[in-house]
Backbone bond lengths (Angstrom), bond angles and torsions (degrees), N, CA, C in turn:
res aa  C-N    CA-C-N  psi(-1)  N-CA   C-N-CA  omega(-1)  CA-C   N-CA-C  phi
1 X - - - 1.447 - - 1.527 109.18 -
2 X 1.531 108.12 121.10 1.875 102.93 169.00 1.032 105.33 -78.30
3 X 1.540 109.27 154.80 1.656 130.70 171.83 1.745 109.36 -90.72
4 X 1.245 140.73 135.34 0.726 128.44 -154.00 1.809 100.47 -88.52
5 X 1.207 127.11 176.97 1.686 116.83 -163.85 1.805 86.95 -112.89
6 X 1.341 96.62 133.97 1.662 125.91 -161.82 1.784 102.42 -138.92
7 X 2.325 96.47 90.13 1.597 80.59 -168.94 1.507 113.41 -74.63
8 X 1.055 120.94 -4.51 1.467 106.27 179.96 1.632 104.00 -81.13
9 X 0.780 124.84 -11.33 2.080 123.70 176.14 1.987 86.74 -78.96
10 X 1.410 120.79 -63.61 1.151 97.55 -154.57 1.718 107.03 -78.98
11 X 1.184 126.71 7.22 1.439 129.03 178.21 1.830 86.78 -73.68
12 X 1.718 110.88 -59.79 1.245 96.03 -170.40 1.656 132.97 -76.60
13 X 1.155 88.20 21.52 1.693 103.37 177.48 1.122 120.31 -96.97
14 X 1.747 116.26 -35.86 1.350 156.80 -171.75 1.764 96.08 -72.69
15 X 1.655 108.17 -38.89 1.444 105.84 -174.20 1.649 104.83 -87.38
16 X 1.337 116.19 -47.77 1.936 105.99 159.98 1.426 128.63 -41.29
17 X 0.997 102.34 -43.59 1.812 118.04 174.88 1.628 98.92 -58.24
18 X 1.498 110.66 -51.49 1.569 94.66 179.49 0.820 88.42 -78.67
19 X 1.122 143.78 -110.91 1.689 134.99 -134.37 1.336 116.20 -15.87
20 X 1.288 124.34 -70.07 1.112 132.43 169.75 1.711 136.40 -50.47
21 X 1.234 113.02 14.58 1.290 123.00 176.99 1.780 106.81 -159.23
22 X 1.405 103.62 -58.87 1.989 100.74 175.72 1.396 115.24 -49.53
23 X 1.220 97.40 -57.16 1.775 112.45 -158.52 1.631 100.74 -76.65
24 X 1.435 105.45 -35.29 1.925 106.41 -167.85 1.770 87.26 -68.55
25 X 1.277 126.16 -42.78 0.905 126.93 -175.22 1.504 116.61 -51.90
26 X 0.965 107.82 -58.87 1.665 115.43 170.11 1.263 121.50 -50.42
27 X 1.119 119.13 -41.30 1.353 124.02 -166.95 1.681 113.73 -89.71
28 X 1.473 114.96 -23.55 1.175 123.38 163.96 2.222 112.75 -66.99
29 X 1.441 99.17 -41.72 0.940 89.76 -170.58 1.597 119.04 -78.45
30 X 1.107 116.37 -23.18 1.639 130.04 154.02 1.174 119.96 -89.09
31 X 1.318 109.06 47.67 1.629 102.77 167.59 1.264 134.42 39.71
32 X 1.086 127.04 28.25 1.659 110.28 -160.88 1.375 104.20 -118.30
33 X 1.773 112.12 144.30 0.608 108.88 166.77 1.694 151.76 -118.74
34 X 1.636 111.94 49.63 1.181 146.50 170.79 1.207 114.35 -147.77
35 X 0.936 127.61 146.67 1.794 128.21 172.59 2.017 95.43 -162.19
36 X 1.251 94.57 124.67 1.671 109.07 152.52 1.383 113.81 -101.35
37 X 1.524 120.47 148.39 1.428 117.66 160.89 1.386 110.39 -157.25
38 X 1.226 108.56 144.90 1.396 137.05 -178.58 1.026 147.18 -121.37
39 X 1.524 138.02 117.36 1.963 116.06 -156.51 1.584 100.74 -104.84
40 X 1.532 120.58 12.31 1.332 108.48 176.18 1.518 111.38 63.44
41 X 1.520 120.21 13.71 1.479 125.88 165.18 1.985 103.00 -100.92
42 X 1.475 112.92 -1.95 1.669 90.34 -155.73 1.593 110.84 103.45
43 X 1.373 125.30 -15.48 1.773 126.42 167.92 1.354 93.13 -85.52
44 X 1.496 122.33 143.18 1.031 146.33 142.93 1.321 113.02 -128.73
45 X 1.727 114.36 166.43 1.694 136.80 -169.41 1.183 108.40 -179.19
46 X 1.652 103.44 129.76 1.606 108.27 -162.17 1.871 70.52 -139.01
47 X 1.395 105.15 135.82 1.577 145.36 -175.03 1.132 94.12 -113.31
48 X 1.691 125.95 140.50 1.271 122.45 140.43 1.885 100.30 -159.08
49 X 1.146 116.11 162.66 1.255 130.07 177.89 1.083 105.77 -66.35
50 X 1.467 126.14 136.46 1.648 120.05 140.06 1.578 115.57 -85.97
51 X 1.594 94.32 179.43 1.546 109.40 177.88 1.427 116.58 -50.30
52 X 1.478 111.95 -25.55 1.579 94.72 -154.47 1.761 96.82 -131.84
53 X 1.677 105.85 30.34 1.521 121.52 159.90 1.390 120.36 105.47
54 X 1.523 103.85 -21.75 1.735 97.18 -175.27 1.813 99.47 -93.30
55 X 1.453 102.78 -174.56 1.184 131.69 -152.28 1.722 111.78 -103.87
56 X 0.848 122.10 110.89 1.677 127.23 -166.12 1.789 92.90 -99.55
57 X 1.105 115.55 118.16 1.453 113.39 172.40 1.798 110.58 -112.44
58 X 1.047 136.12 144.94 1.414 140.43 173.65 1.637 104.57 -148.04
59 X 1.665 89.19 119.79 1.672 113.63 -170.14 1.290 123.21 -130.13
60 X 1.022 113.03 123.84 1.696 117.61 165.55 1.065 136.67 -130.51
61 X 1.213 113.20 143.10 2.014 115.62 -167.05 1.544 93.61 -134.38
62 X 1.472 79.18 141.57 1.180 108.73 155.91 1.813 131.06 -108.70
63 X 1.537 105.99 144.28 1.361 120.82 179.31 1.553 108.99 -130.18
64 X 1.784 100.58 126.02 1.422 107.35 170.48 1.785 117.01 -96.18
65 X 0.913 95.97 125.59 1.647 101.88 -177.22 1.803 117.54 -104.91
């Protein structure tokens, strides 16, 4: 069965995908340890290190219907 194509689902998929690979990327490679980001659509993602090295991400999107 196809799903029918829903651009606001794949905008917010498009914004996990970055987060989860651009930005982790970035932020690993500059060390840092806080990062906010925002696309000025309503997505936000706040990065930060834990104690014991990995990467804590917290994200939210928004969809207008």
């Amino acid at each position: 069965m196809e799903e029918a194509y829903e651009p606001e689902r794949a905008q917010a998929k498009k914004w996990s995908v970055f987060v989860e690979s651009d930005a982790v990327n970035f932020f690993t490679a500059n060390k840092i340890e806080k990062m906010t980001i925002e696309d000025g659509n309503g997505n936000k993602a706040k990065l930060s290190r834990t104690k014991d090295g990995g990467i804590k991400i917290d994200s939210t999107s928004s969809v207008i219907l």
